[in-house]
Structure formats: C-alpha cells, structure tokens
C-alpha positions as CSV (number, residue, x, y, z in Angstrom):
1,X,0.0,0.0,0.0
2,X,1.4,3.4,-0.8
3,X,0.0,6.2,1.6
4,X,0.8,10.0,1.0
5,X,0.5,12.2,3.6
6,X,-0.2,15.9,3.1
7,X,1.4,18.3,6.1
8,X,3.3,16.0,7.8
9,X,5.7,17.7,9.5
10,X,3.1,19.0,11.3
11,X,2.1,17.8,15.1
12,X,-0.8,15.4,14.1
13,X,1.1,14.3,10.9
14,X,4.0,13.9,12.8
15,X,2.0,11.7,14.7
16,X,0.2,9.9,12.3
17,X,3.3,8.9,10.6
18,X,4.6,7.4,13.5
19,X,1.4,5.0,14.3
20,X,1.3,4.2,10.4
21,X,5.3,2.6,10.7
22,X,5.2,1.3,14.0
23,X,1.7,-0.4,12.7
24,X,3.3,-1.5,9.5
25,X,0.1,-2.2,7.9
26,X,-3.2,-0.3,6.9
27,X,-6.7,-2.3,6.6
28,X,-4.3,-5.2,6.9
29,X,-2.4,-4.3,4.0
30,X,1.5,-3.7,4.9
31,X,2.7,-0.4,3.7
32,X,5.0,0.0,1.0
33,X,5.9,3.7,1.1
34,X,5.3,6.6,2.8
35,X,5.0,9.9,0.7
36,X,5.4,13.0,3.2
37,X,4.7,16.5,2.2
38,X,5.0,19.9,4.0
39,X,6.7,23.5,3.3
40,X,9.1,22.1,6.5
41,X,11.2,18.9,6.2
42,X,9.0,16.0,7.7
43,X,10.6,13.5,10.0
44,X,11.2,9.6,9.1
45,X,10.5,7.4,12.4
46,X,13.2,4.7,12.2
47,X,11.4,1.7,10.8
48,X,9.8,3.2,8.0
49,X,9.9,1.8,4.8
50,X,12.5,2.0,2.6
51,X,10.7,4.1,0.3
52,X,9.8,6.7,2.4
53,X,9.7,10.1,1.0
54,X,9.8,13.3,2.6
55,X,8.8,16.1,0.3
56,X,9.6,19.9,1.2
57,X,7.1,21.9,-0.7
58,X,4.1,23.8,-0.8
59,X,1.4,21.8,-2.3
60,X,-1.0,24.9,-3.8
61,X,1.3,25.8,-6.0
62,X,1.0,25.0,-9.5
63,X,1.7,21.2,-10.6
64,X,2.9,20.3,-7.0
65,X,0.0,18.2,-6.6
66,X,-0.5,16.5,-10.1
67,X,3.5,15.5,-9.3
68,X,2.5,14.2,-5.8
69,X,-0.6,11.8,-7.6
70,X,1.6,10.6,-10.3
71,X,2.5,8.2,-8.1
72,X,-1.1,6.6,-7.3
73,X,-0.4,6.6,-3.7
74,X,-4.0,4.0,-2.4
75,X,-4.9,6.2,0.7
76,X,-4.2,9.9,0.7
77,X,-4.6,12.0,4.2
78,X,-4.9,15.7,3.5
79,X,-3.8,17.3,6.5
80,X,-2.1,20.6,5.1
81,X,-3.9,23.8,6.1
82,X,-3.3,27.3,7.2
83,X,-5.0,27.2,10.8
84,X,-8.1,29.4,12.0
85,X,-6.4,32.7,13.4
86,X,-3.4,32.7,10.6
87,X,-6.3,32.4,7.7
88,X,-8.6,35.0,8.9
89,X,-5.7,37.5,9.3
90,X,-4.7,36.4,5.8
91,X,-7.2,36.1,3.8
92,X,-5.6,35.5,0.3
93,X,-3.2,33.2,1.7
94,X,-5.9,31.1,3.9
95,X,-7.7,30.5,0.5
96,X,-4.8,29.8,-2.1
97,X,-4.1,27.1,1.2
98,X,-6.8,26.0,2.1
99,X,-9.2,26.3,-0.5
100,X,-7.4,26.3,-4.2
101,X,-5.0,24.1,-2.9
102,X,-7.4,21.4,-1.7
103,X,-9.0,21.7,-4.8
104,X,-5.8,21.4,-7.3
105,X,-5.1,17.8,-5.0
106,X,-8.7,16.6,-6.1
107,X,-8.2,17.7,-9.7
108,X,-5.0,15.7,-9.7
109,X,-6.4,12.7,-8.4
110,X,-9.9,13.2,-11.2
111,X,-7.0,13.8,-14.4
112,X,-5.2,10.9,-13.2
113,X,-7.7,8.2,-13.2
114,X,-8.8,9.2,-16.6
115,X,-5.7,8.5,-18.1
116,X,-6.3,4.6,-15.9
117,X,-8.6,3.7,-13.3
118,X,-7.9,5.0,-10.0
119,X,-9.9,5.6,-6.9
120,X,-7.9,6.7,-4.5
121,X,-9.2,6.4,-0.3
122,X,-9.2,10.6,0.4
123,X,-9.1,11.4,4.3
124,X,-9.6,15.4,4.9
125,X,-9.0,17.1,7.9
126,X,-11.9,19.4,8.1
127,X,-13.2,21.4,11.0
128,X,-16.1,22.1,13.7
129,X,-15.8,25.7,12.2
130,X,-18.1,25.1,9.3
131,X,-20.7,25.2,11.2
132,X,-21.9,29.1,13.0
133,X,-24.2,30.3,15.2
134,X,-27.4,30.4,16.1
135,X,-26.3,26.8,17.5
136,X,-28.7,24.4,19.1
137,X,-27.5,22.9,22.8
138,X,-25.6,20.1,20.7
139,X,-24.7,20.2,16.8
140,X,-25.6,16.7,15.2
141,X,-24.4,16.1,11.4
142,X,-27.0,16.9,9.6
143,X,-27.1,20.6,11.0
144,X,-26.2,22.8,8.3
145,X,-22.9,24.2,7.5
146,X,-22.7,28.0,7.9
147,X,-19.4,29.3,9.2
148,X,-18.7,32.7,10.3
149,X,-15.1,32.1,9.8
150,X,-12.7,32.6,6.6
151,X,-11.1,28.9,7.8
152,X,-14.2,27.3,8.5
153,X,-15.7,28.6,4.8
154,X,-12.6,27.2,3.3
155,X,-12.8,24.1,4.9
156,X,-16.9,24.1,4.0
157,X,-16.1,24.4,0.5
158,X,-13.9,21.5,0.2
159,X,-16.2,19.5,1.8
160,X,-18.7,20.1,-0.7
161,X,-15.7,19.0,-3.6
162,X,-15.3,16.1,-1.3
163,X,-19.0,14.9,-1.6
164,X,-19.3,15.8,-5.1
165,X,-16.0,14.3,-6.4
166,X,-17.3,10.9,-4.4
167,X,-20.4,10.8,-5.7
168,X,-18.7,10.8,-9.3
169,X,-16.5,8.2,-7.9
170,X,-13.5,10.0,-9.0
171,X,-12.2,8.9,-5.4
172,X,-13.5,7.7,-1.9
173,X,-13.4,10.7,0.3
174,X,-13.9,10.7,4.3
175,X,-14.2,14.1,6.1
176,X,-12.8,14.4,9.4
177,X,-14.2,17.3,11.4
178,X,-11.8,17.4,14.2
179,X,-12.6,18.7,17.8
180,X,-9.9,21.2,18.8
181,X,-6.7,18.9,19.6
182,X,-6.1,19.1,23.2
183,X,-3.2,19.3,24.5
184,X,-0.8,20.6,22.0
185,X,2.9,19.9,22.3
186,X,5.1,22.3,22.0
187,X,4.7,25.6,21.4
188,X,1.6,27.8,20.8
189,X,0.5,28.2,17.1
190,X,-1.8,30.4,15.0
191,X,-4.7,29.1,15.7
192,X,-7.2,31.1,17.5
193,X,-8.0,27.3,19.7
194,X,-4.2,27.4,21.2
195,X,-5.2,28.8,24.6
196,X,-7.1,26.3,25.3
197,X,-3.9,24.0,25.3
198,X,-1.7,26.8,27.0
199,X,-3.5,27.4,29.6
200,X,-3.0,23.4,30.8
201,X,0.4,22.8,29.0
202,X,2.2,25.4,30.2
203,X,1.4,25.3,34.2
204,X,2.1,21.6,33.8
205,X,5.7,22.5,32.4
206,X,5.6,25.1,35.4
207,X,4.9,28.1,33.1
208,X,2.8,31.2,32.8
209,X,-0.3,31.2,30.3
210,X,-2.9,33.9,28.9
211,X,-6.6,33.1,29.2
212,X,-8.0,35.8,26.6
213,X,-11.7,34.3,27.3
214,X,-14.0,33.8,30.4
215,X,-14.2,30.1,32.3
216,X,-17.8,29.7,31.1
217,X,-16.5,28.9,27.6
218,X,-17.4,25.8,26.4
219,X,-15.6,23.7,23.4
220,X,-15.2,20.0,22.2
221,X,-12.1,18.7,22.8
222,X,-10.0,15.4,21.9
223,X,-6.2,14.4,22.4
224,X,-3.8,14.2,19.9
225,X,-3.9,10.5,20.5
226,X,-7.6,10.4,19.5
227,X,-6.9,12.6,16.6
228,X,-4.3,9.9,15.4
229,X,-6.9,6.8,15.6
230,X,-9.9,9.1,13.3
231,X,-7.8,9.2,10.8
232,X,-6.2,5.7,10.7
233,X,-10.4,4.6,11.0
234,X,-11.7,7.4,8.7
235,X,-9.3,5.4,6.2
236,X,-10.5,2.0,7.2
237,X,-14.3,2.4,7.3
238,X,-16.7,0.8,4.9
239,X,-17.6,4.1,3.3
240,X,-21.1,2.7,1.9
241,X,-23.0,3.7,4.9
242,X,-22.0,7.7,5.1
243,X,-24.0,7.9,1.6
244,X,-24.2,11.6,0.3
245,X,-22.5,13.1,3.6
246,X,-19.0,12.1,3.3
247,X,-17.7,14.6,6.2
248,X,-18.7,14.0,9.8
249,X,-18.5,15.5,13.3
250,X,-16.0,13.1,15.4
251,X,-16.3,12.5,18.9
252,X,-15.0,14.2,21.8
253,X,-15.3,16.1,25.2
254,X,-17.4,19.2,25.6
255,X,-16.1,21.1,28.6
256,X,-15.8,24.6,30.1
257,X,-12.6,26.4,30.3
258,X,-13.6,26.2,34.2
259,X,-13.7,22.7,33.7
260,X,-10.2,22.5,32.2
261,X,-8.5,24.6,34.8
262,X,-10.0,22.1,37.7
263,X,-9.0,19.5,36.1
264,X,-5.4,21.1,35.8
265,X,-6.0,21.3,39.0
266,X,-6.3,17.4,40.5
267,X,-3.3,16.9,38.2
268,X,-0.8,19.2,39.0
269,X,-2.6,21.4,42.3
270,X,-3.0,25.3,43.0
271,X,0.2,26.3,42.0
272,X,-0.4,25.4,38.4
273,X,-3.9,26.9,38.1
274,X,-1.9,30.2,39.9
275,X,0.3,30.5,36.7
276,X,-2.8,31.4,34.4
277,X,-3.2,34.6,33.6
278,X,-6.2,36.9,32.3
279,X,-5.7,38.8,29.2
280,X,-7.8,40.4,26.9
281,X,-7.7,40.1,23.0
282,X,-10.9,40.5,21.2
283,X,-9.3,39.4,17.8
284,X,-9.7,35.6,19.8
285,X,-12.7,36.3,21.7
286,X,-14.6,37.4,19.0
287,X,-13.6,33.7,17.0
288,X,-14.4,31.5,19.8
289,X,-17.7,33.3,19.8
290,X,-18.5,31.8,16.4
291,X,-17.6,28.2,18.0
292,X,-20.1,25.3,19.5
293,X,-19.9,23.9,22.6
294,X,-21.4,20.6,22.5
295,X,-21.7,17.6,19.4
296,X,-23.8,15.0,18.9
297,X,-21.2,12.5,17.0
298,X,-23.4,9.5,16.8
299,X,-23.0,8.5,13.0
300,X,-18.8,8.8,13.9
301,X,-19.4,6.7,16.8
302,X,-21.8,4.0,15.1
303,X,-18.6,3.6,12.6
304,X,-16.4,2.9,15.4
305,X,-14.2,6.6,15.6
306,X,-13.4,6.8,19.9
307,X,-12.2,9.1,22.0
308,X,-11.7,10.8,25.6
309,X,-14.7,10.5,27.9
310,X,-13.1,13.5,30.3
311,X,-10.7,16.2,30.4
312,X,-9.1,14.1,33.3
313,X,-8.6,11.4,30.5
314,X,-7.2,14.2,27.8
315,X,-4.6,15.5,30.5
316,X,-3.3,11.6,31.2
317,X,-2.8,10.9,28.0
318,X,-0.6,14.3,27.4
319,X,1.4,13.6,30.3
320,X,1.9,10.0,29.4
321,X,2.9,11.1,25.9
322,X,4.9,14.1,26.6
323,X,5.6,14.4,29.9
C-alpha cells in the first residue's frame, strides 16, 4: 500500500506517521511507502519503509499536486492547512491554502484516473468551524454548515468537492471534522483554539499562560492520540453507509474552560492553576464566539471513531505522551 500524507511535518502528521510505521500495515495491507509533504522537512521514524519520502514543498502551488498523484499513492490524508487565526488574518493566503490548494489535490487525483482507473481512499481534515451560530445545545451532522469564519468557509467548500468528487466516484473521500486537539505539544501556534492547550500545558511544564476568554467557555475537545486513531479509522471504514454526507462530526469532550482549569488542578494542584493569567484580546474572543460547545457524533461513533470520555482522560494521555 502506498499512503501520501499531506502536512506532515506538522504535530498530528507527525503523529500519524509514526502509528502508520510502528503499525506497518493499513486495513491489513502492509505499507509499501510513505510519501510525506509539508513546506518544512517531515521526520522519518526509524522503521519506516525503505521508500519513504519526505517532500519539502508547498502543495497549492502549481503542478505540485498532479506531481505528488503521479504516483497513485492507495490512501491519501490531506492534512495541510493554514489554521483558523493565521487564515482570517490572511485572507488571500488562507484560500490559495486552504481552498485552491485542496482543490488542485482533487483535480490531480480526477486527471489521473482518466488516463487509468484509479480511486484513491481521500481522508480530509476538516473542522467544527463550518458550522456558526445560532447553534442548538448540541450540533448533530446533519445541521447545516454555515461558518462565520474565513477557515471554517474554506474548509466548508472542500467539503462540498469532497462529496461531489465521491459521488462521481473520482475517489473515496472521508471528512474528518476534528474537535480542537487538546493538548498541543510544543509551542503555541496560530490558531485562535491554542489557549485552550496553553493554559493546561504550560502550568504543567511550570509556566505562565494567557486566558484571553472567560471560564464559562465551552468547546469540544480530543487528544492528539484520538486525533491519530480518526484518521487511521476514517481510512479504514466501509464508506457505503455515510451515503451523500462524506464529512462528519468526530467524537470528543465538551467542557468549560472552568472545567479544564480544575482538572489542571487534580493533576498538577493550585500552583499550576496560579500560573494562568487573564488577558484580553478581542481578535480571539470574537472567533471563539463563532464556536459550538457541544456535538452530537453519533453517526462517527456508530462507525467505530473513539475518544476521551473527560478532560481528566485528555490530560493523562498528554502527560503519558509528553511528559
């Protein structure tokens, strides 16, 4: 089996790339080769297989991705974005990203099973930001997509191609809408979703954090561990049953930011909870007000996607993994 692996070099392809060699085998198929692709050098676990490819370059620009298909790689997990803060600031670049770029790896995949057959298995990372307010008390699938975000529009639209490019049979595409990954390694990114890993990852590692929103705000969370096993199932599933819909919600935790800080608190005590700090920054607060609290993930959980059932859960599995 040949996978390639859009944004790898990124934290959740990182990880990915590590369970798919120490796995050795996809749907019971072992893997041949490993095809890894990002604008920053991706690492190769040792143990990977010999044709292993790391790729530096940007994928949205032009013939990158027709080179990247040429190959017929049998499972393909899209992962490469520009994330939620960094595209709203940048508009331009958030679509040529998020949007064209998305679209010129579908396009590749369509021109290159007309020249032979070819039907590629298409995992996308997609988002809880297509959907936007008014929300119900919890979001089920079939509620309809209508972000207040330039991110969560970008992702939207390629979930539409995703559907429609299926349903022509051009490939077999799964849609992952991921909860915000909780808790981030390393160090804060562009999203407008970091603080909710700050504000537990750095008092764990004895460090100050900013809170730029109240403790009543509530999100959907999973672990990077959770986020790791969607995509290795969202490439696994029998795909007959999603019909039309080929993007759905994934399962997770819906907590408060109050919520997170006590649990911070029965792991690590008082002095940890001491080290956040309130800020204010409306450019954040005014994203996370476009954001749901609560999912109804039944459909991802009939098909057999898992993860945390508590923030206490979601903390463990960070310190057993990072700490």
């Amino acid at each position: 089996m040949k996978i390639l692996i859009t944004g790898s070099g990124g934290m959740i392809g990182r990880k990915l790339v590590e369970r798919l060699v120490a796995d050795k085998s996809l749907d019971g198929k072992p893997i041949e080769s490993l095809t890894l692709v990002d604008v920053v050098p991706s690492p190769v676990p040792e143990g990977a297989p010999k044709a292993t490819k790391p790729i530096v370059a940007d994928f949205s620009e032009k013939g990158v991705a027709a080179t990247l298909i040429q190959e017929r790689p049998d499972v393909i997990f899209h992962l490469a974005a520009i994330v939620s803060g960094d595209a709203e600031a940048n508009f331009e670049k958030g679509y040529r990203i998020n949007f064209n770029g998305s679209w010129s790896l579908l396009e590749a995949i369509r021109q290159e099973g007309e020249r032979a057959p070819y039907k590629p298995r298409f995992v996308f990372a997609s988002t809880l930001a297509v959907f936007g307010p008014p929300f119900p008390d919890s979001i089920s699938d079939s509620f309809a997509p209508t972000p207040s975000t330039s991110y969560g529009t970008q992702k939207a639209m390629t979930e539409l191609l995703l559907a429609d490019y299926s349903r022509k049979g051009y490939l077999d595409g799964v849609g992952v809408r991921l909860p915000t990954i909780c808790i981030r390694p390393g160090k804060p990114n562009k999203a407008a979703s970091s603080f909710f890993s700050g504000i537990l990852r750095e008092p764990l590692a004895g460090q100050e954090a900013p809170l730029p929103v109240g403790d009543d705000v509530r999100h959907w969370f999973a672990s990077p561990r959770a986020a790791v096993g969607f995509f290795i199932t969202a490439a696994t599933i029998d795909t007959s049953s999603l019909g039309p819909r080929r993007s759905m919600t994934m399962p997770g935790v819906s907590a408060t930011v109050g919520e997170q800080i006590e649990a911070l608190r029965k792991a690590a005590g008082d002095d940890a909870v001491a080290l956040i700090k309130r800020v204010e920054d409306p450019f954040v607060a005014n994203i996370v007000k476009g954001w749901a609290g609560r999912y109804d993930a039944h459909l991802a959980g009939s098909l057999g996607f898992k993860a945390e059932k508590n923030f206490d859960e979601i903390i463990k599995v960070y310190q057993e993994e990072e700490m």
